[in-house]
C-alpha positions, 0 to 999 in steps of 0.5 A: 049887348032893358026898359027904354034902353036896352034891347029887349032880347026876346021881342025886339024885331029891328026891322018890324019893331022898334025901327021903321027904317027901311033895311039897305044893302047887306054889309059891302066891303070897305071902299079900301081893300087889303091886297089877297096876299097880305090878307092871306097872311094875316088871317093864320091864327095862332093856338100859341097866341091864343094861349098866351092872351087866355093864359095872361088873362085868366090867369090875372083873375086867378091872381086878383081874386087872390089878392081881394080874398085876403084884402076884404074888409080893408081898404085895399079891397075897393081898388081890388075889386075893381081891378078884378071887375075890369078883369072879369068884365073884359071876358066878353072880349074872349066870348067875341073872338072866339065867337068868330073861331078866331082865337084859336085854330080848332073849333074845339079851342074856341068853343072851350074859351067861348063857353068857359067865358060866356058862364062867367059872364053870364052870356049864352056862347052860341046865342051870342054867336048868332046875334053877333053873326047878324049884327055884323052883317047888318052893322050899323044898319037901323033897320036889321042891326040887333044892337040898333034896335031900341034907342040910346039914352040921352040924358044924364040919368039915362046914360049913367043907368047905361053905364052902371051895368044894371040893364045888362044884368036884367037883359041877361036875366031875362035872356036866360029865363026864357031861354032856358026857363020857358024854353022859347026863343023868338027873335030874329037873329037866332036861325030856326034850325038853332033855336033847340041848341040855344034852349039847351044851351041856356039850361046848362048854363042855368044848371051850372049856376045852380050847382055853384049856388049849391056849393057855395051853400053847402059850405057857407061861402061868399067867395063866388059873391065876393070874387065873381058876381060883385066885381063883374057887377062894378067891371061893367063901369069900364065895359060900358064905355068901351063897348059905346066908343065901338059904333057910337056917332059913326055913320049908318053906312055899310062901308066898315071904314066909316060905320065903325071907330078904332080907338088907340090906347095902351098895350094893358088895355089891347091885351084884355080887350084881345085887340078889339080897340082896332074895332075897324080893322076888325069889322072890316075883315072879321077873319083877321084873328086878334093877333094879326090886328095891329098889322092889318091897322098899319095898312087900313090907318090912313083910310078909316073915317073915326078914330080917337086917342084914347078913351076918355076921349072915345068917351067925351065923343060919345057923351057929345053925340048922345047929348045931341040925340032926340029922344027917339032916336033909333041907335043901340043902348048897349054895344055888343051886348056883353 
């Protein structure tokens, strides 16, 4: 990861709601299997690793934010903003790996990474956790799968509400008021025993924003609007394609090699995206850390059923598909929920 669009956080149940399929057979492995020797060697994580790419990215919004203060109120300053916003934007990528404790060898590392990215974004860590916990799971899987749980847009004015980001920020609005506000947590993914974590979780995460509202006040400040909120808001311009090219026209199959796509493009986009593009390689061994992606590619390649060069292609494949969909057709409207 919002009206017909979106999956309503707190009430969607996919296998009692909005879908009436009947729930498969959990996740099985791929119908290819990399041999237990060379997947031993790439599920070593790397602290290194991880510092350099969270190093290399915060660091690239320190810099951009840098170069948007002095540039606003000149022309200069609407590229910037949406350089900063693909760099905020693409945050959600730290969320998800350290999600799977992959970034960094220590719990603590992730969980650091993890929050500090989920505050940025506005996405609950542990919450995503959880959700994401299920999703792959049941990927793909209309009945259990929570980002299948309403369906995607299929017109124009549907796919482009979509693409401006807008139901995330109601999505995430909501999540946080009832989390946090009302203190209820109802849906499926999220275990009883953790329901009081991600209540608290929420709360602090409302707290926080409330003392930079403070601030920011106090001193009679935009930059947070400026520097943070807006560009998030316009990044969302390049995350909603991104995310939509991972499961978008693949199979509902639970074989990894055919439920998923893996999409080349360049190294810029590989380093914020943290390797996500191979999105296969990925779902197909989930304890794989970032850094070990390519090589794991090199040895799945000739066995994944989609893959695309590029995103504007990625994109042109997913316009095709939602163009061809029913108007109930059960799918997810938001990828992963960022």
């Amino acid at each position: 990861m919002t009206s017909s669009i979106h999956i309503d956080l707190d009430t969607a149940v996919p296998d009692q709601a909005t879908n009436t399929a009947e729930p498969r057979t959990a996740r099985k492995p791929a119908t290819f299997r990399v041999g237990a020797k060379d997947l031993k060697a790439l599920a070593v994580r790397s602290d290194a690793a991880a510092v350099r790419r969270a190093a290399g990215h915060l660091g690239a919004i320190a810099l951009g934010g840098f170069a948007l203060w002095h540039a606003l109120g000149t022309v200069w300053a609407v590229p910037l903003m949406l350089l900063q916003g693909y760099f905020i934007a693409f945050l959600f990528t730290a969320v998800h790996e350290t999600a799977h404790q992959t970034a960094f060898k220590t719990r603590t590392g992730n969980y650091l990474l993890g929050h500090l990215a989920g505050f940025a974004i506005f996405l609950p860590y542990e919450y995503y956790r959880a959700y994401h916990w299920v999703h792959h799971r049941h990927t793909q899987d209309p009945a259990l799968d929570p980002e299948l749980a309403s369906p995607l847009p299929h017109t124009w004015m549907g796919i482009a509400w979509l693409w401006t980001g807008m139901p995330i920020w109601i999505g995430r609005a909501r999540l946080l008021f009832v989390h946090g506000v009302l203190g209820k947590v109802n849906v499926p993914w999220v275990p009883e025993d953790k329901r009081a974590l991600i209540v608290r979780e929420a709360r602090c995460y409302l707290a926080g924003y409330a003392v930079v509202i403070a601030i920011s006040l106090a001193a009679g400040s935009l930059a947070a609007l400026w520097l943070w909120v807006v560009p998030l808001a316009v990044g969302q311009l390049f995350l909603r394609p991104y995310l939509l090219a991972e499961h978008t026209g693949c199979a509902h199959s639970p074989d990894m090699l055919e439920n998923t796509r893996t999409t080349y493009t360049n190294r810029v986009v590989h380093f914020f995206a943290w390797n996500m593009p191979f999105h296969v390689e990925h779902h197909a061994y989930p304890a794989v850390p970032f850094h070990a992606l390519p090589r794991l590619n090199a040895l799945l390649a000739v066995h994944i059923t989609h893959t695309v060069d590029g995103y504007p292609a990625a994109t042109v494949d997913v316009l095709r598909h939602l163009r061809s969909l029913p108007a109930s057709s059960p799918s997810t409207p938001e990828r992963k929920l960022p």
